[in-house]
KEPABA-595920 format. One record per atom (N, C-alpha, C): residue in one letter; atom name; x, y, z; residue number from 1. Coordinates in Angstrom, 1 decimal, decimal comma. Example, Ala and Ser with C-alpha at 12.3 -4.5 7.8 and 13.67 -1.06 7.14 Angstrom:
<nodes>
aa  at  x  y  z  i
a  N  13,2  -5,7  7,8  1 $
a  CA  12,3  -4,5  7,8  1 $
a  C  13,2  -3,3  7,8  1 $
s  N  12,8  -2,2  7,1  2 $
s  CA  13,7  -1,1  7,1  2 $
s  C  12,9  0,0  7,9  2 $
</nodes>
This chain:
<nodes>
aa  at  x  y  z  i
x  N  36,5  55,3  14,4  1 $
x  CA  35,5  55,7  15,4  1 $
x  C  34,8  54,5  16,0  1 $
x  N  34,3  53,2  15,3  2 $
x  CA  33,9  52,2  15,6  2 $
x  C  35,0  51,4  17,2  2 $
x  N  36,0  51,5  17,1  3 $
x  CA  36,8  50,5  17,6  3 $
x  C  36,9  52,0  19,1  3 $
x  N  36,8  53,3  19,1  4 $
x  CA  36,4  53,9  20,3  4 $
x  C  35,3  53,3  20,9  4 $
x  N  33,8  53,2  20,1  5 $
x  CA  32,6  53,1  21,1  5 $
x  C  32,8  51,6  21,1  5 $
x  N  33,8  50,5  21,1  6 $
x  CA  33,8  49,3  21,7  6 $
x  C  34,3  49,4  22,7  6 $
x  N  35,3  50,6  23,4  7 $
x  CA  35,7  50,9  24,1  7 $
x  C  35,4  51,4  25,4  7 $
x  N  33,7  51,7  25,2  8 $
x  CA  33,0  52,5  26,4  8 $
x  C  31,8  51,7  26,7  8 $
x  N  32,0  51,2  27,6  9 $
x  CA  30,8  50,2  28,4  9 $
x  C  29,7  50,8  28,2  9 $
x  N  29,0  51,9  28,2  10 $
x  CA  27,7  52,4  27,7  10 $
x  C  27,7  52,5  26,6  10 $
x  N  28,2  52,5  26,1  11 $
x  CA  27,6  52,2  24,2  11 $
x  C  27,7  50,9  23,7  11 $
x  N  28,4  49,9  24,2  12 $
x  CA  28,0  48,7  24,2  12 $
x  C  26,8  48,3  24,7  12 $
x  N  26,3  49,0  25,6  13 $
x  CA  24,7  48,4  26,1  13 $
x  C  23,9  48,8  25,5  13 $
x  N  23,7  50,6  25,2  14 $
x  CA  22,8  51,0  24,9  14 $
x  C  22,9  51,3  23,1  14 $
x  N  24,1  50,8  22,8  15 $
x  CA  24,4  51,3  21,3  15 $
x  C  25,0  52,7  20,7  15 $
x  N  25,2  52,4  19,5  16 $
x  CA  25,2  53,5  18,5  16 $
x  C  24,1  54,3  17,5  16 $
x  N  23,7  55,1  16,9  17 $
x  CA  23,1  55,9  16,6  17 $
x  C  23,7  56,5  15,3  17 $
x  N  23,2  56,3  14,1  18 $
x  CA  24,2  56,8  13,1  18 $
x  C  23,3  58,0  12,2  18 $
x  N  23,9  58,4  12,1  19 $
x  CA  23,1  60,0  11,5  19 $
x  C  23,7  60,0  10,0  19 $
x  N  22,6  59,6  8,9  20 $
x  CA  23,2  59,4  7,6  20 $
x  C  22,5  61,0  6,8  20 $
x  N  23,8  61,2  5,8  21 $
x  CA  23,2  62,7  5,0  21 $
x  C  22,9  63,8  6,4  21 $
x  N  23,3  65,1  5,7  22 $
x  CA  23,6  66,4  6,1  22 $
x  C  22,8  67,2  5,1  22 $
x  N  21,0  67,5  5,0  23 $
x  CA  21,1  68,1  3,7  23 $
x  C  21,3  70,0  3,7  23 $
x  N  22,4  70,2  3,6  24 $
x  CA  22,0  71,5  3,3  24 $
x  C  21,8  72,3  2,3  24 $
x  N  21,0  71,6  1,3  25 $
x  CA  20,7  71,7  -0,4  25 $
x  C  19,7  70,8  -0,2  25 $
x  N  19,1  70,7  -1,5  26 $
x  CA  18,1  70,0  -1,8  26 $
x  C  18,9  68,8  -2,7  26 $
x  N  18,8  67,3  -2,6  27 $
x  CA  19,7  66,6  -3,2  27 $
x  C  19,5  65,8  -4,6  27 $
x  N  19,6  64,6  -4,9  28 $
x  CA  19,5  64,1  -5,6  28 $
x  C  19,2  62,6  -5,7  28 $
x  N  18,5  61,5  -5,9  29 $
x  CA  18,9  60,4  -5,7  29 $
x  C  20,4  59,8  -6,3  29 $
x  N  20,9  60,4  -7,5  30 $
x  CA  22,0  60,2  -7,9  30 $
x  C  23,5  60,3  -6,8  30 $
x  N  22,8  61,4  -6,0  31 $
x  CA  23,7  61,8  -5,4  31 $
x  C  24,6  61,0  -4,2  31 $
x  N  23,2  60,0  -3,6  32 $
x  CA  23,5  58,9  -3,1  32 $
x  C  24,1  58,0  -2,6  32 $
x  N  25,3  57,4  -2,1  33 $
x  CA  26,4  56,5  -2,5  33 $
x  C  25,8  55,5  -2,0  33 $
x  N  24,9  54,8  -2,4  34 $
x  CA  24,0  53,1  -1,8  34 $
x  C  25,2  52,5  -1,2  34 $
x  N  26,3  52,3  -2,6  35 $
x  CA  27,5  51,1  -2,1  35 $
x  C  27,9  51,4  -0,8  35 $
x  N  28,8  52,8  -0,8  36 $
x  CA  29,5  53,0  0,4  36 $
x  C  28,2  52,9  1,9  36 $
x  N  27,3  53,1  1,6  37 $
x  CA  26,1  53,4  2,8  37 $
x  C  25,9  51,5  3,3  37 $
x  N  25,5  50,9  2,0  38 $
x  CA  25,2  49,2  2,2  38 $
x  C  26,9  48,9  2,6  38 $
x  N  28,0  49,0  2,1  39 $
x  CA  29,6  48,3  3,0  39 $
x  C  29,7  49,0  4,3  39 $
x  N  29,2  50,4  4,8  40 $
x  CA  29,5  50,9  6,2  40 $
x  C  28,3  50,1  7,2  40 $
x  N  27,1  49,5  6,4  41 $
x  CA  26,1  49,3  7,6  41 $
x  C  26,7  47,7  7,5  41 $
x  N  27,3  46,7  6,3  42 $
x  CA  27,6  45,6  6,7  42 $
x  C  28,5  45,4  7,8  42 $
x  N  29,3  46,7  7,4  43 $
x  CA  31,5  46,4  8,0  43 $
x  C  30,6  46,4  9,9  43 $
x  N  29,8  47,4  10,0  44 $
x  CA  29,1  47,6  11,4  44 $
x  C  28,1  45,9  11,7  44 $
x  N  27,4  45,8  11,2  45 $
x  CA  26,8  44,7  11,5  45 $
x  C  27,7  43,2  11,5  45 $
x  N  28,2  42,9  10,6  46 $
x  CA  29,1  41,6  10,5  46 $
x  C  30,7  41,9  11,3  46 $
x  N  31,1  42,9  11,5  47 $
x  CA  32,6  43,1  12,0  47 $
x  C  32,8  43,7  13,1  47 $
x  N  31,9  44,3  13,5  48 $
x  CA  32,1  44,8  15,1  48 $
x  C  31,1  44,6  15,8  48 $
x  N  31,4  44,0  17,3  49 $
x  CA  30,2  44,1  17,8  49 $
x  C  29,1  45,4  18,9  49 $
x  N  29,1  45,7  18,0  50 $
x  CA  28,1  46,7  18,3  50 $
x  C  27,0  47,0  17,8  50 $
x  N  26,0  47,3  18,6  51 $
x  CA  24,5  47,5  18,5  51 $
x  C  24,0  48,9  18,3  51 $
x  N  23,4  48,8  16,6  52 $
x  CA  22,8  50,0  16,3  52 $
x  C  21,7  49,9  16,7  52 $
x  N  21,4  51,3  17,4  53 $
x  CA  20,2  51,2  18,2  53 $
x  C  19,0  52,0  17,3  53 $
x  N  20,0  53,0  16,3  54 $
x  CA  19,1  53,8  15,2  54 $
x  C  19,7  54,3  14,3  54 $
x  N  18,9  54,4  12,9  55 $
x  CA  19,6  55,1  11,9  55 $
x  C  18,7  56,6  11,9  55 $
x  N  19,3  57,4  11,9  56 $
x  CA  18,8  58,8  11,1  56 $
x  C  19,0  59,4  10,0  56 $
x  N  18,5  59,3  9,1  57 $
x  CA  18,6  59,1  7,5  57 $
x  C  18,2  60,7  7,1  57 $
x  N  18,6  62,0  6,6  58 $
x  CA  18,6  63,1  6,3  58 $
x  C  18,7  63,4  5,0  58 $
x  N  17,2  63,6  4,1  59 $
x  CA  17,8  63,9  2,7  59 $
x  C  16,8  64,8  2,9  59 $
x  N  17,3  65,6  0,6  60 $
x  CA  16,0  66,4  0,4  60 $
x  C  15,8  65,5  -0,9  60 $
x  N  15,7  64,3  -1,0  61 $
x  CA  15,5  63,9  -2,6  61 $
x  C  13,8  62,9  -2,3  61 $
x  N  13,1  63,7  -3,2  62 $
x  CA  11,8  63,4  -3,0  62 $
x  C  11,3  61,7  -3,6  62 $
x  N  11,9  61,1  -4,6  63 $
x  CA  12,6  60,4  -4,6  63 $
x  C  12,6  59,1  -3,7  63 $
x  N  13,7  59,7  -2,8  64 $
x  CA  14,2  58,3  -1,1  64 $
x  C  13,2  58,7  -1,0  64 $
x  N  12,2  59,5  -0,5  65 $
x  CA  11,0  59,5  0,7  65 $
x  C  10,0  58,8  0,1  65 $
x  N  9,7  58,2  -1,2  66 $
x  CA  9,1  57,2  -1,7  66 $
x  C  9,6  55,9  -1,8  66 $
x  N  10,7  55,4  -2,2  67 $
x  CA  11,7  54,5  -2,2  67 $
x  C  11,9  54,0  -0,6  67 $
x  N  12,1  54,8  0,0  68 $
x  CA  12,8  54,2  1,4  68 $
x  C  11,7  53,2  2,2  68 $
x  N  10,4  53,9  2,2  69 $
x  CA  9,1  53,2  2,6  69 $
x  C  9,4  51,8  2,3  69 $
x  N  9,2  51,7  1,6  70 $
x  CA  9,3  50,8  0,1  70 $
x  C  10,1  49,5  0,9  70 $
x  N  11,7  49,9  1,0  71 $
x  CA  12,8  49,5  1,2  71 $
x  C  12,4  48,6  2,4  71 $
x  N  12,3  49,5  3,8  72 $
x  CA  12,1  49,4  4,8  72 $
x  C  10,8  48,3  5,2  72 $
x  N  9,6  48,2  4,7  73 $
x  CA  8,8  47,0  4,4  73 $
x  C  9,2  46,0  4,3  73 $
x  N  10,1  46,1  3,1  74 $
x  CA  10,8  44,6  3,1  74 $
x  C  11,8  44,2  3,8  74 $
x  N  12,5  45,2  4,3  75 $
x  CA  13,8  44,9  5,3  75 $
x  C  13,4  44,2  6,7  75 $
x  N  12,0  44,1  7,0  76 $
x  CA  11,5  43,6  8,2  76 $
x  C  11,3  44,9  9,3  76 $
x  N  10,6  44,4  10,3  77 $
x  CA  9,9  44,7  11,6  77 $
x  C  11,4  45,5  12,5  77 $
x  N  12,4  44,5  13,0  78 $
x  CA  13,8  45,1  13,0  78 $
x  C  14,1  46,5  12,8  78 $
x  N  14,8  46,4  11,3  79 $
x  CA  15,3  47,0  10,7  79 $
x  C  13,9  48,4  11,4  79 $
x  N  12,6  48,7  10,3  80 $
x  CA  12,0  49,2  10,1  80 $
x  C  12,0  49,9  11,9  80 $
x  N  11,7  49,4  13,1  81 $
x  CA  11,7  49,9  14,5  81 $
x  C  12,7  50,9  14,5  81 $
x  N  13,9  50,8  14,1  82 $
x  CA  15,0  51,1  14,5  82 $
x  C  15,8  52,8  13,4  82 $
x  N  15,1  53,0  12,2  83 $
x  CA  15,1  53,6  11,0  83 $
x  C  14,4  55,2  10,9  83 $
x  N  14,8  56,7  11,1  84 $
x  CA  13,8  57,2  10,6  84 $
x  C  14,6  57,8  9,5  84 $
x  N  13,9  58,2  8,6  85 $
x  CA  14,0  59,1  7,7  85 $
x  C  13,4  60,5  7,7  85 $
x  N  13,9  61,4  7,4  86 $
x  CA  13,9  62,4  8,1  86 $
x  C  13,8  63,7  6,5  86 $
x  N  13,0  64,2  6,1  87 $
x  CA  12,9  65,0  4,8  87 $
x  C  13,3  66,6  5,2  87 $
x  N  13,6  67,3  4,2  88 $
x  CA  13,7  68,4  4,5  88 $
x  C  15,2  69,2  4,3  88 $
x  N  15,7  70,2  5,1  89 $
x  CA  16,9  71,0  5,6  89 $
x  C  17,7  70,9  6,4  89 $
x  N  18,7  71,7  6,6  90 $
x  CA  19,5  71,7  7,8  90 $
x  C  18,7  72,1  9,1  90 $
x  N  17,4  73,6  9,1  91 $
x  CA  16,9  73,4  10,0  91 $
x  C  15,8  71,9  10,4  91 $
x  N  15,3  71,7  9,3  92 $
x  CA  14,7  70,4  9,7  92 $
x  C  15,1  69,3  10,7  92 $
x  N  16,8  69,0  10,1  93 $
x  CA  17,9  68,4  10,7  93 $
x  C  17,6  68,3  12,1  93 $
x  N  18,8  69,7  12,6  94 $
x  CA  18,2  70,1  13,9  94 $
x  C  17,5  69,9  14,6  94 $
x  N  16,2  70,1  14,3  95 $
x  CA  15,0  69,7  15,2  95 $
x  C  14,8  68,3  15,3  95 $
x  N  14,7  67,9  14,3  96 $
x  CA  14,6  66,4  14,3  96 $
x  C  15,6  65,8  15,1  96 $
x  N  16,4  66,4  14,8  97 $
x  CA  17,4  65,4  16,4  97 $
x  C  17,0  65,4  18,0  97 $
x  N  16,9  67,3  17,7  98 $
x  CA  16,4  67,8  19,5  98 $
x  C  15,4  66,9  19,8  98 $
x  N  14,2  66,4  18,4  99 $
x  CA  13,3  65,7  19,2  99 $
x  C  13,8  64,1  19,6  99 $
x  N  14,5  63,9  19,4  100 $
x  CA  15,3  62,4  19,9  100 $
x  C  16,1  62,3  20,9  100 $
x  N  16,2  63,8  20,9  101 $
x  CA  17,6  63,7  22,6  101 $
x  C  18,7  64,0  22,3  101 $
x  N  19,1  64,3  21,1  102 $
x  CA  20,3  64,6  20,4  102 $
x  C  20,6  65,8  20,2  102 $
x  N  21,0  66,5  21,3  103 $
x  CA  21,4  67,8  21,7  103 $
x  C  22,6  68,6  20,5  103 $
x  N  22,7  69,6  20,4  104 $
x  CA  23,8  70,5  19,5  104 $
x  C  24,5  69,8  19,9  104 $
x  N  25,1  69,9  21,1  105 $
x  CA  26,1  69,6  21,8  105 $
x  C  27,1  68,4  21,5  105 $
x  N  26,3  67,5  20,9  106 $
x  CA  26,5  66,3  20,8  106 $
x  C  27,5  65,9  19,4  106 $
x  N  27,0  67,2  18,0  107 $
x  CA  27,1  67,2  16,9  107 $
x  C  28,2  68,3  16,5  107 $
x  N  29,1  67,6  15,9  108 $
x  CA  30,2  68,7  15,0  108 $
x  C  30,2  70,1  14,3  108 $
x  N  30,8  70,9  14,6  109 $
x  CA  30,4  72,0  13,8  109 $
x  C  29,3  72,2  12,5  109 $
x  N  30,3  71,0  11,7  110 $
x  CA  30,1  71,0  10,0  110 $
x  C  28,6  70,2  10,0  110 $
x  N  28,4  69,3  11,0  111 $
x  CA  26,7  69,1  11,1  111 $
x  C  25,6  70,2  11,6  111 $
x  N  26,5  71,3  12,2  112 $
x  CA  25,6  72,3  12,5  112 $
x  C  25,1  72,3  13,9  112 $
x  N  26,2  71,6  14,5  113 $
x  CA  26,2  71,1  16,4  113 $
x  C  27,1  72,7  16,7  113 $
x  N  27,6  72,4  18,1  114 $
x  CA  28,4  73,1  18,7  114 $
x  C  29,6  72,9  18,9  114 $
x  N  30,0  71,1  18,8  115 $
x  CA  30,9  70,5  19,3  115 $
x  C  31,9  71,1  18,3  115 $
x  N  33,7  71,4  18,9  116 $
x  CA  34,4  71,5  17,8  116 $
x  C  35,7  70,7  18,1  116 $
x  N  35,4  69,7  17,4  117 $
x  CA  35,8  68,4  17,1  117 $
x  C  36,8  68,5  16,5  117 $
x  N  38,5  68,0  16,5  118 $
x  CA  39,1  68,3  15,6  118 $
x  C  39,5  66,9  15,6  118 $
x  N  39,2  66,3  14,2  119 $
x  CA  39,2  64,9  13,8  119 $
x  C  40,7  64,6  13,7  119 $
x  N  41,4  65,5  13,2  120 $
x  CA  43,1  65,4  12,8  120 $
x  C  43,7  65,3  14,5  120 $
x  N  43,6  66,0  15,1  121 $
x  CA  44,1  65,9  16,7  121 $
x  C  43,9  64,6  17,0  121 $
x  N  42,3  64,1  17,0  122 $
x  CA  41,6  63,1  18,1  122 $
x  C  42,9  61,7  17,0  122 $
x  N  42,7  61,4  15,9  123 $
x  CA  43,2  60,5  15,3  123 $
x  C  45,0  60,6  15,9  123 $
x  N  45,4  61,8  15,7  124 $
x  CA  47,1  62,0  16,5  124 $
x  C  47,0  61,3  17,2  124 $
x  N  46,6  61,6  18,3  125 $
x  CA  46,5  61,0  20,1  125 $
x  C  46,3  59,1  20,2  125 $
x  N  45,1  59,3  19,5  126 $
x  CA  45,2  57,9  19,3  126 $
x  C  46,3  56,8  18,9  126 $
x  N  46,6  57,5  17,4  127 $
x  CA  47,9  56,9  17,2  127 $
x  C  48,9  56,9  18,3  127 $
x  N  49,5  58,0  19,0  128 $
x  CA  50,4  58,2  19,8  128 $
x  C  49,8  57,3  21,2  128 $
x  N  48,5  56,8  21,4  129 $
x  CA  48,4  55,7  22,5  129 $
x  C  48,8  54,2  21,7  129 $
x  N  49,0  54,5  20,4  130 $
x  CA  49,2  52,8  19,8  130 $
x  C  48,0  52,0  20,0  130 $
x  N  46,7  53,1  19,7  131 $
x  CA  45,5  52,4  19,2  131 $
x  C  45,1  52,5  17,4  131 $
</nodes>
């Protein structure tokens, strides 16, 4: 999906936007994958060039919403601008997007959008362009 939005002159300018965790449960810190979360924001930062413009971080583990603060202090001024964390539900979710501009419309079914995205097709096509 990274090597598409290098592909579209407006998201090179104005960026990407990554929307981490779906909670529709209450979670766990365990539950967490740090590694996979810290190698997807390096492979983005060090290997493609593209500019995240924001993280949207979605949990229910009481936990991160102490910890992250924490994190984010020391991560610098940057980072910290660019970061929200977001507590709560799936309706929580939702809203918290609408208030950013981030319409249903925009979001996959299984995130609880409208869009219905079929990831197996979009990946076919691609292939079949020999990207």
């Amino acid at each position: 999906m990274h090597h598409v939005a290098l592909e579209d002159d407006q998201v090179q300018r104005k960026g990407i936007v990554y929307i981490v965790g779906f909670p529709r449960r209450v979670s766990t810190l365990l539950e967490q994958d740090r590694k996979f979360d810290s190698f997807a924001f390096r492979h983005v930062k060090q290997a493609l060039p593209v500019h995240v413009a924001g993280v949207h971080n979605f949990c229910s583990s009481r936990l991160l919403e102490f910890f992250i603060p924490i994190y984010l202090f020391l991560a610098g001024p940057a980072i910290r601008a660019r970061y929200r964390l977001h507590m709560g539900q799936e309706e929580d979710f939702l809203t918290a997007l609408d208030e950013y501009g981030i319409k249903l419309e925009a979001l996959p079914l299984d995130m609880g959008g409208t869009s219905d995205f079929d990831y197996a097709e979009w990946l076919e096509q691609r292939r079949a362009m020999g990207r």
